[in-house]
Backbone as numpy.savetxt, mean C-alpha at the origin, in Angstrom:
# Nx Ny Nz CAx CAy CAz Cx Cy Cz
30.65 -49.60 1.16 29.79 -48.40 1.16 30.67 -47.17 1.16
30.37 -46.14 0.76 31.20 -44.93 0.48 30.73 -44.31 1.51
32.19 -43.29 1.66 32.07 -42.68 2.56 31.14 -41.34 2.35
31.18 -40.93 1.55 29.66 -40.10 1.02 28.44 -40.62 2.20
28.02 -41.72 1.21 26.83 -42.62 1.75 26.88 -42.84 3.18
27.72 -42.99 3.74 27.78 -43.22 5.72 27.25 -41.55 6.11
28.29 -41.01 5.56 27.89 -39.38 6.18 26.66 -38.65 5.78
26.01 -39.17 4.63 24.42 -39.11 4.34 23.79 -39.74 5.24
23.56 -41.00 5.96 23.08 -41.36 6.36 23.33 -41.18 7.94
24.65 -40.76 8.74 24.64 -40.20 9.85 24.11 -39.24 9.99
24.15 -38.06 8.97 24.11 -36.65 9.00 22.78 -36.75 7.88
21.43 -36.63 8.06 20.60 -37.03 6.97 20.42 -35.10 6.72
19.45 -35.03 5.34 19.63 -33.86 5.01 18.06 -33.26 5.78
18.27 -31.75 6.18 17.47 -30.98 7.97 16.54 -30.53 6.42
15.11 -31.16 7.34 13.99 -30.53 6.73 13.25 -28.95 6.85
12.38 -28.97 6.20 11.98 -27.25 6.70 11.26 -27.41 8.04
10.65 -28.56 7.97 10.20 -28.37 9.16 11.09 -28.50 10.69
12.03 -29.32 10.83 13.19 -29.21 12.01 14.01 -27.87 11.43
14.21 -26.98 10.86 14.77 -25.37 10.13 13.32 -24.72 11.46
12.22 -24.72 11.61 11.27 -23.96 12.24 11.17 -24.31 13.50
11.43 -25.72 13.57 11.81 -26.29 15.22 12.69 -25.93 15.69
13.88 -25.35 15.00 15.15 -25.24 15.46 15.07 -23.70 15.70
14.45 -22.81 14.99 14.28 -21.80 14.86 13.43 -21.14 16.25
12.25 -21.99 16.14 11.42 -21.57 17.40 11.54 -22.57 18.63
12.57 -22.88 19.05 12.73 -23.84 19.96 12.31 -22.97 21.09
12.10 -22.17 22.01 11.78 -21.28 22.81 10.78 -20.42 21.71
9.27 -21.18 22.21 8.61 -20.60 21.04 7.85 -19.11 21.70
7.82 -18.28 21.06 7.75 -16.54 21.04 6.11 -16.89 21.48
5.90 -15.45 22.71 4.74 -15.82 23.60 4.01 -14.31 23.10
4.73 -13.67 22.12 3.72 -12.68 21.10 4.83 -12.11 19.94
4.21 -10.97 19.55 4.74 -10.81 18.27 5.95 -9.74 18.06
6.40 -9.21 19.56 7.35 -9.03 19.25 8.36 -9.97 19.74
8.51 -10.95 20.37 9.10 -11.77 20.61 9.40 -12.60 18.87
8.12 -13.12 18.50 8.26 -13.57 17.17 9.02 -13.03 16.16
8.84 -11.56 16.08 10.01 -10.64 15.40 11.33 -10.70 15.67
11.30 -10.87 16.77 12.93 -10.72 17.43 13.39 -12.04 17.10
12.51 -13.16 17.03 13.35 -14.38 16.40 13.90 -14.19 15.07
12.77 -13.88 14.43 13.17 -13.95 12.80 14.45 -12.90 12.63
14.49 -11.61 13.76 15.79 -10.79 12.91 16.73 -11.65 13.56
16.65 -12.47 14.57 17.72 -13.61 14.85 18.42 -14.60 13.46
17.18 -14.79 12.43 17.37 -15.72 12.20 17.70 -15.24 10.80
17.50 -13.55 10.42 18.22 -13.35 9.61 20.05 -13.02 10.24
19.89 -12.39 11.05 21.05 -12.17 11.38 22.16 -13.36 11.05
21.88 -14.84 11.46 22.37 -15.92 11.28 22.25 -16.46 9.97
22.00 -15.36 9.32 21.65 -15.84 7.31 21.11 -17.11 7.26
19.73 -17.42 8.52 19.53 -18.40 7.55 18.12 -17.83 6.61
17.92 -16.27 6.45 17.26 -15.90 5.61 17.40 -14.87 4.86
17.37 -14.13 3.71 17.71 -12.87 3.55 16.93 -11.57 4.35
17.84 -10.62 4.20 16.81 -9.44 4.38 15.68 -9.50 3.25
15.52 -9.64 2.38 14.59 -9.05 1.50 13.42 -10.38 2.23
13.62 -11.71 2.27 12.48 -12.47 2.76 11.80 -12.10 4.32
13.04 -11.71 5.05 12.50 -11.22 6.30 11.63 -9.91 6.61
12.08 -8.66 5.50 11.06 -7.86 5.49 9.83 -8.20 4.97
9.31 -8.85 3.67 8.33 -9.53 3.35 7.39 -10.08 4.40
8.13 -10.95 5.12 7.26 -11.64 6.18 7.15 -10.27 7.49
7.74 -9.22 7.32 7.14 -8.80 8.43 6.15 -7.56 8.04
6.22 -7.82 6.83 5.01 -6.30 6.20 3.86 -7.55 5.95
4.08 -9.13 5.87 2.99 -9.39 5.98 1.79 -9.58 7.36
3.14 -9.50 8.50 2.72 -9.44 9.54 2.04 -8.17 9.90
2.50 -6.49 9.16 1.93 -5.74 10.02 0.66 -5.45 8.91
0.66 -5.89 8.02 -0.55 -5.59 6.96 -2.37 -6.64 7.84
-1.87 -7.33 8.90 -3.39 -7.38 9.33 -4.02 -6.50 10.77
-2.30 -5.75 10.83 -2.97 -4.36 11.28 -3.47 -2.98 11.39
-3.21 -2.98 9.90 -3.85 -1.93 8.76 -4.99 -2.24 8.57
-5.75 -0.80 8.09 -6.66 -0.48 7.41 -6.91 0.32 6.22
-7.81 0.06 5.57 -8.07 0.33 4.34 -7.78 2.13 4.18
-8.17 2.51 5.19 -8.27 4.38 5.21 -6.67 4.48 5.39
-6.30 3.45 5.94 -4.59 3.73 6.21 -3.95 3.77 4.57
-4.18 3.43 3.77 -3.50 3.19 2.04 -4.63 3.65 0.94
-5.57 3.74 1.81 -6.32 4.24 0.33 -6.64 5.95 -0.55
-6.18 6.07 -2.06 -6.12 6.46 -2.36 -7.37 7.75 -2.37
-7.31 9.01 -1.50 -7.93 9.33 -0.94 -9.50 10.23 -1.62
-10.55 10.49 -1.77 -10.92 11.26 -2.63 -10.84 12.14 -3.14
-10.09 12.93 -2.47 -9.37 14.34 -3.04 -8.87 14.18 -4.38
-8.10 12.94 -4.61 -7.30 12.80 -5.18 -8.00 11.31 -6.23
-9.15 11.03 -6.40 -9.84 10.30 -7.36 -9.82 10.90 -8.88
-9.82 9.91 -9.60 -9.75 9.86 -11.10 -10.92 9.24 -11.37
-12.08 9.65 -11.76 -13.28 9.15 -11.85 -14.10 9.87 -13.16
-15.08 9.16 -13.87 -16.12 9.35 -15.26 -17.32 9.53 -14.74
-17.37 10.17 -15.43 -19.36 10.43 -15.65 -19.86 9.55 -16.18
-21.13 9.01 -15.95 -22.06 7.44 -16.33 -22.75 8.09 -17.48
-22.95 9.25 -17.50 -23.56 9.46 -19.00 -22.71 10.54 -19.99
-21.56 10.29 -19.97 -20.51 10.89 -20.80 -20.36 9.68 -21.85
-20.14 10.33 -23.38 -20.25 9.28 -24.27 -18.36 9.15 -24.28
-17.63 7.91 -24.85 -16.55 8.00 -25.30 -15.18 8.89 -25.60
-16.06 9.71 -26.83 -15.15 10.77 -27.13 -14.76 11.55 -25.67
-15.26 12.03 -24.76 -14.95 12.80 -23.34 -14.94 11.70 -22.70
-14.86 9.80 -22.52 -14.21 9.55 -21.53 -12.42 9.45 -21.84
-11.90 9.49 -22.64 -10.90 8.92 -23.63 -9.56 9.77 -22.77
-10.18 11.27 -23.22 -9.14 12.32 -22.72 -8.44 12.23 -21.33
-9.52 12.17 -20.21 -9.36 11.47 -18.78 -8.41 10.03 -18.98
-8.98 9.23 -19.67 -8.47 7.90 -19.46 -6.73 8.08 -20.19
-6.42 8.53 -21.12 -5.24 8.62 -21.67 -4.49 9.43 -20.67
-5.18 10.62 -20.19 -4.37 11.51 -19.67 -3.77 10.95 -17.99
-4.75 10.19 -17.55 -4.32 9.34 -16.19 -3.28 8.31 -16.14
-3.31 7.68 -17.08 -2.91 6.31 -17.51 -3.62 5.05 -16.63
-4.50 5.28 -16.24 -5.01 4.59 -15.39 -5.72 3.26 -15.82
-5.60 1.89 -15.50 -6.41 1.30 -16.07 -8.03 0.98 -15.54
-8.30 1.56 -14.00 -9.62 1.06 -13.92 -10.27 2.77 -12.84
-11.46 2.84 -13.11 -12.14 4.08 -13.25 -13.21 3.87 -12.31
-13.46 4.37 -10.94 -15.31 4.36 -10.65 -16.08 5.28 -11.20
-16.84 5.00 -11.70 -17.76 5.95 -13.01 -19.16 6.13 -11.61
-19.34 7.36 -11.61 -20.24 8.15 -10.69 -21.70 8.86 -11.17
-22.55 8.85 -10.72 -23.68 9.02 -11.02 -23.78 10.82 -10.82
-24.77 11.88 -9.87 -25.41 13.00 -9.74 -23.75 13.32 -8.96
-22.93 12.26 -7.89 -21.94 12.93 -7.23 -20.57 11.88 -7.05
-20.03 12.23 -6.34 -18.87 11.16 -5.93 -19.35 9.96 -4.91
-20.41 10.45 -4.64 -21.53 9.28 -3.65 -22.28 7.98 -3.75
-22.17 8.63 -5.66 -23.16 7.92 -5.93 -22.76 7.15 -7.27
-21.84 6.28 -6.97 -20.76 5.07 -7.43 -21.81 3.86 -8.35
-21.50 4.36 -9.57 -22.28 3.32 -10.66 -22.11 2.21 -10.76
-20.31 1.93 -10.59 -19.50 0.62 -10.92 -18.25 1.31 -10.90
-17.64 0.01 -11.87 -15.67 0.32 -12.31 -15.66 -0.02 -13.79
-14.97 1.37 -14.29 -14.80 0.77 -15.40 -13.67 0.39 -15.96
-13.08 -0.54 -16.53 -11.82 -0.75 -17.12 -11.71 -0.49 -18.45
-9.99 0.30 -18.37 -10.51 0.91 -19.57 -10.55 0.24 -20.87
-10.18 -0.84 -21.08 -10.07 -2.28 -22.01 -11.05 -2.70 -22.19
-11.93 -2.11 -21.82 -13.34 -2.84 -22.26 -13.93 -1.32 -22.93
-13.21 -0.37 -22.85 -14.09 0.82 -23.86 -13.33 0.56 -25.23
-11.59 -0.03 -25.05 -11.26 0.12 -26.44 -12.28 -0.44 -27.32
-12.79 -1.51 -27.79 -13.78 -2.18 -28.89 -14.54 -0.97 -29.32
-14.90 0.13 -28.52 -16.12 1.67 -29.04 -15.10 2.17 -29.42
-13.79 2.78 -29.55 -13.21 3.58 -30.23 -12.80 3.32 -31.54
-13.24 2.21 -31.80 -13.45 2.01 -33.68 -14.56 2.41 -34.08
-15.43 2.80 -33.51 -17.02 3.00 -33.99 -16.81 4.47 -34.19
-17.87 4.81 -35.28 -18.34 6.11 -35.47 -19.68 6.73 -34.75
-20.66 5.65 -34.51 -21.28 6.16 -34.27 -21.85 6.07 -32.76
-21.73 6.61 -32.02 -22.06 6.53 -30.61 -23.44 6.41 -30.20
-24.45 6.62 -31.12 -26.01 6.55 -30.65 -26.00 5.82 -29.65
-25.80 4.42 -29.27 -26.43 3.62 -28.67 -25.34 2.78 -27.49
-24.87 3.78 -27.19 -23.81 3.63 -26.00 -23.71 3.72 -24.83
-23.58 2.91 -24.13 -24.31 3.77 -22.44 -22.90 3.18 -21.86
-22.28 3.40 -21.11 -21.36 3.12 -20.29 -21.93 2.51 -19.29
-23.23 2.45 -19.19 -23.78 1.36 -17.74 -23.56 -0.22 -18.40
-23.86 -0.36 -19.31 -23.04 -1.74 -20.23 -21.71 -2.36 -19.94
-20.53 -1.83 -19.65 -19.83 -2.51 -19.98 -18.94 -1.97 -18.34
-19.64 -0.82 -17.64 -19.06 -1.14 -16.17 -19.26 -2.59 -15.26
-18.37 -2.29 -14.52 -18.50 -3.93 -13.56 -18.78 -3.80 -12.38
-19.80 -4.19 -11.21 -19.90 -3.49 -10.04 -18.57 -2.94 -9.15
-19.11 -2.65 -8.47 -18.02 -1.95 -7.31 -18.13 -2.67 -5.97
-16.86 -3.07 -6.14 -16.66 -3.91 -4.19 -16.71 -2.53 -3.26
-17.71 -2.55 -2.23 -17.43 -1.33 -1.49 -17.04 -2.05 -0.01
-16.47 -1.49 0.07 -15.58 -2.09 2.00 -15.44 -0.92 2.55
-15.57 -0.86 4.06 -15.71 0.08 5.38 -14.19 0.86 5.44
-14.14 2.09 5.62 -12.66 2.46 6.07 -11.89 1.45 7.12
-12.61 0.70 7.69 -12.07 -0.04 8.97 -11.50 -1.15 8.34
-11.80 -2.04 6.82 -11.37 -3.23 6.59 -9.94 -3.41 6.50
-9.93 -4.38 7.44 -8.55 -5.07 7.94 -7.83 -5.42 6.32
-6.90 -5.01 5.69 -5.89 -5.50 4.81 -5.71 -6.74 4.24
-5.38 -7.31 5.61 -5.71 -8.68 5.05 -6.47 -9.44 4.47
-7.63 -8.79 5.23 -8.71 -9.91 5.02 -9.30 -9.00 3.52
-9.01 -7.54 3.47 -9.45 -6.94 2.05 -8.78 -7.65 1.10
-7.16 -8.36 0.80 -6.50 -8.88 0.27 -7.11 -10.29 0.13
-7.61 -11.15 0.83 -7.99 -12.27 0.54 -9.42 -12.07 -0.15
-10.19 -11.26 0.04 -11.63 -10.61 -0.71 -11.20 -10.50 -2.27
-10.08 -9.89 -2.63 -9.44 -9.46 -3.66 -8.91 -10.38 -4.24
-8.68 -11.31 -3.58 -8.22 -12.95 -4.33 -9.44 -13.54 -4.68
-10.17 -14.12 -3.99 -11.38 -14.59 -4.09 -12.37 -14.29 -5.67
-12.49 -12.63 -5.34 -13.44 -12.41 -6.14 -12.90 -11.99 -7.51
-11.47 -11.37 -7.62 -10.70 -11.38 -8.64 -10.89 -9.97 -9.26
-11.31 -9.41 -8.09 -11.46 -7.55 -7.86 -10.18 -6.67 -7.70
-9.45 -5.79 -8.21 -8.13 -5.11 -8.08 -8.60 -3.90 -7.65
-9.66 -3.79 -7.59 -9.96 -2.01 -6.76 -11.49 -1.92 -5.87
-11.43 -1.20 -5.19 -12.81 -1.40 -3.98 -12.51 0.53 -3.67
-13.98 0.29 -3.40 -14.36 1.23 -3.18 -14.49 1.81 -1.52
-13.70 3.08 -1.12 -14.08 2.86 0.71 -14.92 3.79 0.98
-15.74 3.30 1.87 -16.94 4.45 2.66 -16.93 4.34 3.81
-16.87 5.98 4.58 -16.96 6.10 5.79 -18.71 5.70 6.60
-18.32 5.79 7.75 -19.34 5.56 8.59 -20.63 5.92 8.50
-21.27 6.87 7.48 -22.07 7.65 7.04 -22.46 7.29 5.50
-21.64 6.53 5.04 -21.86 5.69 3.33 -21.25 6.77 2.62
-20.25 7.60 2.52 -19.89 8.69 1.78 -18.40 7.91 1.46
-18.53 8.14 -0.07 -17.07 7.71 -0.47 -16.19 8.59 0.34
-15.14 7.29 0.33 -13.36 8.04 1.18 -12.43 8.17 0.32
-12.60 7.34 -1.10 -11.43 6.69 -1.86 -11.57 5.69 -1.57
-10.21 5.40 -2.60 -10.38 3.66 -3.43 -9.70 3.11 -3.16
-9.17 1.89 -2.57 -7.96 1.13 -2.75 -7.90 -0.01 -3.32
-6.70 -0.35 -4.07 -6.26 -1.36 -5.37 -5.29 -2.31 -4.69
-5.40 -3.67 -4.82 -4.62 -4.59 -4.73 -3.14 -4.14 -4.44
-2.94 -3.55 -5.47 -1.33 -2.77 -5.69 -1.11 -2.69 -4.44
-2.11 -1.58 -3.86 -1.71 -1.36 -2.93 -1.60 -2.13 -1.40
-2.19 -2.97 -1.71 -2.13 -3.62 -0.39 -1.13 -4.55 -0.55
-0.56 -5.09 -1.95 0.36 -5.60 -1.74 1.66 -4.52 -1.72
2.00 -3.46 -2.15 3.33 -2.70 -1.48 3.58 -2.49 0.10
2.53 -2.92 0.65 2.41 -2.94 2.20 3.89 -3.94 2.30
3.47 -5.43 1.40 4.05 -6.40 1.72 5.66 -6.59 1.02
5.53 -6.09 -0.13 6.73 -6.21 -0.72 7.54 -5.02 -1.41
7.07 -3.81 -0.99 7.58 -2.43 -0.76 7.06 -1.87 -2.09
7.39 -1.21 -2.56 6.74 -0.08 -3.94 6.82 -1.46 -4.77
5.99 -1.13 -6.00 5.66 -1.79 -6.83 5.62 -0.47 -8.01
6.85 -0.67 -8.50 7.02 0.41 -9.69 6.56 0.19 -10.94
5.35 0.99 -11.81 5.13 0.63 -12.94 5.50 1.52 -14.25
5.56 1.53 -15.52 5.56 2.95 -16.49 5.47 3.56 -16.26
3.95 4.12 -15.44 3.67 5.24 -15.33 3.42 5.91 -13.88
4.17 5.05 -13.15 4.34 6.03 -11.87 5.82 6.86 -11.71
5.13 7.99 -11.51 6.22 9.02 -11.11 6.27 9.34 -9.98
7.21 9.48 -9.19 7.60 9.19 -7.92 7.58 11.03 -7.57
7.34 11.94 -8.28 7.45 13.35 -7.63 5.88 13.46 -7.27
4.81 13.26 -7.96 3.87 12.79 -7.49 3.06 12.16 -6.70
4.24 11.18 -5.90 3.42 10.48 -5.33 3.85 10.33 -3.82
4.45 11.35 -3.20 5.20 11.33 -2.57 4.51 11.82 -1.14
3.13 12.51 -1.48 2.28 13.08 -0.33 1.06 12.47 -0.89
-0.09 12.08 0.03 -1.41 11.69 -0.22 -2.28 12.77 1.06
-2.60 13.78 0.14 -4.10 14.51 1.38 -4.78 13.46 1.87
-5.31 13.54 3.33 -6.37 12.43 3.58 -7.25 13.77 4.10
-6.86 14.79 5.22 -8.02 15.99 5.03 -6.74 17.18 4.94
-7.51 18.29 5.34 -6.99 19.79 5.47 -5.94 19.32 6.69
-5.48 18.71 7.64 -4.96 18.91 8.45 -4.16 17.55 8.49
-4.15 16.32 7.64 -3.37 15.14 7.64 -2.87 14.45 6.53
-2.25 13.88 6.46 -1.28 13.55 5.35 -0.01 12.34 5.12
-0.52 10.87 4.47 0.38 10.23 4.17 1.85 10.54 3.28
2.93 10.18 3.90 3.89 10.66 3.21 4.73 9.62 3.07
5.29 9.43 1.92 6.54 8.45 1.90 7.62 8.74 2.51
8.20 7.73 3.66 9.74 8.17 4.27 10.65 8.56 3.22
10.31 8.01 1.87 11.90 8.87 1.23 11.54 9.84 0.15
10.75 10.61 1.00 10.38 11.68 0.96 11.91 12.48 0.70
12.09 13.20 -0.05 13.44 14.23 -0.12 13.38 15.32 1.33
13.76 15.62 2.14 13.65 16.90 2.92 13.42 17.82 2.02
14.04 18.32 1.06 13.75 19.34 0.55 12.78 19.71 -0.07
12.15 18.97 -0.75 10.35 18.41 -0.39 9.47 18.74 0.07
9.67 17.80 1.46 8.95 17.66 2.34 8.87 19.02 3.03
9.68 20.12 2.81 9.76 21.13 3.51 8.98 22.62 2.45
9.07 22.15 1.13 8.24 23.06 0.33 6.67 22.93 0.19
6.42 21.49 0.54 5.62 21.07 0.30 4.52 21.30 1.42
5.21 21.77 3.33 4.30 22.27 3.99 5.12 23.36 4.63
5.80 23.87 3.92 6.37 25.49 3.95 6.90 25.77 5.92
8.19 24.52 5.18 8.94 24.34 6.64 9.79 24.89 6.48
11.11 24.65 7.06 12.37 24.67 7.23 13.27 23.50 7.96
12.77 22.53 7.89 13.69 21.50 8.39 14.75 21.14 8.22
16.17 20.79 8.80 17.26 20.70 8.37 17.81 19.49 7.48
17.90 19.74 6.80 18.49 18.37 5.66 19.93 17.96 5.48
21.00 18.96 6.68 22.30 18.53 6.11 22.57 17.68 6.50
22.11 16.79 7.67 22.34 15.10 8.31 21.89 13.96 7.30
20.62 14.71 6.61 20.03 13.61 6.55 19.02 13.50 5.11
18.64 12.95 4.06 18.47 12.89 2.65 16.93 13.08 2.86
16.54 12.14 3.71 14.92 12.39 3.13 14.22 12.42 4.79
12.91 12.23 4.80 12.50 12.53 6.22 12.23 11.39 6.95
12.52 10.43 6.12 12.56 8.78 7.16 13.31 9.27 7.80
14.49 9.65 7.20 15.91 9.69 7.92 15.64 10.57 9.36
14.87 11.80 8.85 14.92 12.53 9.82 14.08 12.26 11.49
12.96 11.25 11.23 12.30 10.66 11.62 13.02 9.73 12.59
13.47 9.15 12.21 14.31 8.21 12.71 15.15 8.21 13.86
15.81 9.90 13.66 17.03 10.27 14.69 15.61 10.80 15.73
14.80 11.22 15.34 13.75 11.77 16.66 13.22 10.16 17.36
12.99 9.19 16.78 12.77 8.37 17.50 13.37 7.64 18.46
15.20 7.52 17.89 16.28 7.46 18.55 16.20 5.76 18.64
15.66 4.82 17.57 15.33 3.42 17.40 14.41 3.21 16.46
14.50 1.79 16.03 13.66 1.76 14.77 12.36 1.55 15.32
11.37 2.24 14.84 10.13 2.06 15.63 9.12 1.24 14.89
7.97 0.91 14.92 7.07 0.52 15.37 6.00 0.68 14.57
5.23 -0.09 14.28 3.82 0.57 13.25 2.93 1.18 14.70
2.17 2.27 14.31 0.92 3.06 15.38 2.46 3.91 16.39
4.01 3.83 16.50 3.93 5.01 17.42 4.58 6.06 16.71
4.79 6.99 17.53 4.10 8.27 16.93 5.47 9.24 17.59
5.76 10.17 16.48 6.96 11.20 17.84 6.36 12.19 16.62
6.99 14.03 17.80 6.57 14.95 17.09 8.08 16.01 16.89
7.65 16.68 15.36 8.91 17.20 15.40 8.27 18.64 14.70
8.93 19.84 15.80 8.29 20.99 15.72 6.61 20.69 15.55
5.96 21.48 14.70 4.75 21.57 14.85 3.73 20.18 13.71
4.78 19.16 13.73 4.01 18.15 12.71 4.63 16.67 14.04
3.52 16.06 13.99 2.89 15.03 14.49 3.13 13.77 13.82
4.09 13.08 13.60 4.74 11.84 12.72 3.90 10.10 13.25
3.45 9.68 12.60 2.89 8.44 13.14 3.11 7.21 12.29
3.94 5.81 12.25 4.52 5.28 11.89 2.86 4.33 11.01
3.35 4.04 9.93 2.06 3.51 9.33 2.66 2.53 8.82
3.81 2.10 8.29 4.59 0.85 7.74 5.82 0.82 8.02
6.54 -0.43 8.47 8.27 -0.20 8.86 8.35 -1.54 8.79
9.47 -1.86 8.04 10.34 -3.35 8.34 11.29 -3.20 8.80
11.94 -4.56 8.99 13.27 -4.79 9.69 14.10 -3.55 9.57
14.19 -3.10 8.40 15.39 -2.45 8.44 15.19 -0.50 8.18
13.83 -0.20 7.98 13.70 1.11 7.32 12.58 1.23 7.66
11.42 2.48 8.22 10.40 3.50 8.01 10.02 3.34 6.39
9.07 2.84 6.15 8.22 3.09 4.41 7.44 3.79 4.36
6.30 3.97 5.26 5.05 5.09 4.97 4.78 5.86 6.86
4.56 7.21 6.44 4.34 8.05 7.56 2.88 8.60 7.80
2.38 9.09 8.81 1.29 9.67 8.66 1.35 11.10 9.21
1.45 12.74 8.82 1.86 13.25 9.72 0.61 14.67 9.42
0.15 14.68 10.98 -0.80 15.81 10.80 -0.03 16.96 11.66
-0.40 17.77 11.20 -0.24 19.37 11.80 -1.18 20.15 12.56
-0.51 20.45 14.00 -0.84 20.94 14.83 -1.82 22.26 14.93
């Protein structure tokens, strides 16, 4: 017998499952304990960073909510239900957007979604007589500002829906949120053609609050609510964020710097991703 074959068979090859026994042998009695294993267990390469942040934006994505990522109404790209073609076209090219809630008398009053792949087949036609855009919209998933991420994400598998509609407590649209987005929770930006990153860098949610991306530029972030914050330490306002916390923090806590109110809305292992910061 070869000596290969003896040392295969002394030493047999460690399954995934004794890799998780071995891993959680002192098994974690909550979730930051559970965290603190896994950066153990990257630390000890037996995983990368990039898998360990994954698993922990999937961990904090079932403590999000929908109002926490969704694209807010201020800031909706939406059609009129009785606009013919020729005037939905201009909107639709000019957004690049592929899917639309088409609105009735207001923003309240949500017809469906339209995609815009299902209007190309009318832009060969001449003649529009007999066109209604209530035809070829698709209903609208509507979910509560409160819906848990996760479970909006498994809704979104299921039904094979990429955008939902959110309403506050009162049935009044809030904005929309898209798959996309609930998966960049998990596996950080999801860059496409047509996202431009100078754009997208602040989300209004009202007059007084505001999602912001940590890599946010300071210089930016400081025109943008007519600050003066210092930028020679530090590139963008994660950064700056960061030294006020004095540790990597936490999804929900919160530090304040001068007259803006910073509240942690996404963070992995290693970096601050999304902020929430209202003004005093």
């Amino acid at each position: 017998m070869s000596e290969e074959s003896t040392t295969s068979r002394e030493h047999p090859r460690r399954s995934f499952k004794d890799w998780l026994s071995d891993l959680f042998h002192d098994e974690p009695s909550d979730r930051s304990e559970l965290m603190e294993s896994l950066r153990d267990a990257a630390d000890r390469q037996l995983m990368d960073g990039e898998a360990l942040n994954i698993i922990f934006g999937a961990l904090q994505v079932s403590d999000m909510q929908a109002r926490d990522i969704m694209i807010p109404r201020t800031q909706l790209v939406f059609l009129h239900a009785d606009a013919k073609p020729a005037e939905l076209l201009p909107t639709i090219i000019e957004s690049q957007h592929s899917r639309f809630p088409v609105i009735g008398e207001d923003l309240d009053d949500i017809k469906g979604i339209l995609h815009a792949k299902d209007l190309l087949p009318f832009t060969l036609h001449k003649d529009f007589s007999g066109f209604d855009i209530k035809d070829i919209i698709r209903p609208a998933a509507v979910v509560p500002e409160s819906k848990r991420l996760n479970v909006l994400l498994q809704e979104f598998r299921s039904t094979r829906n990429h955008m939902a509609v959110v309403v506050d407590e009162y049935g009044h649209v809030s904005g929309v949120v898209t798959i996309e987005d609930v998966l960049e929770q998990i596996v950080g930006d999801i860059e496409d053609e047509h996202d431009v990153d100078d754009d997208s860098f602040f989300m209004e949610l009202d007059a007084h609050t505001y999602n912001v991306k940590a890599t946010t530029p300071i210089e930016d972030f400081n025109e943008f609510f007519d600050l003066e914050l210092d930028d020679g330490e530090f590139d963008t306002i994660g950064g700056l964020v960061l030294k006020a916390f004095g540790h990597l923090p936490e999804r929900d806590e919160t530090t304040q710097i001068g007259e803006l109110q910073f509240r942690v809305l996404n963070a992995d292992s290693r970096r601050v991703r999304l902020l929430q910061v209202k003004r005093d």
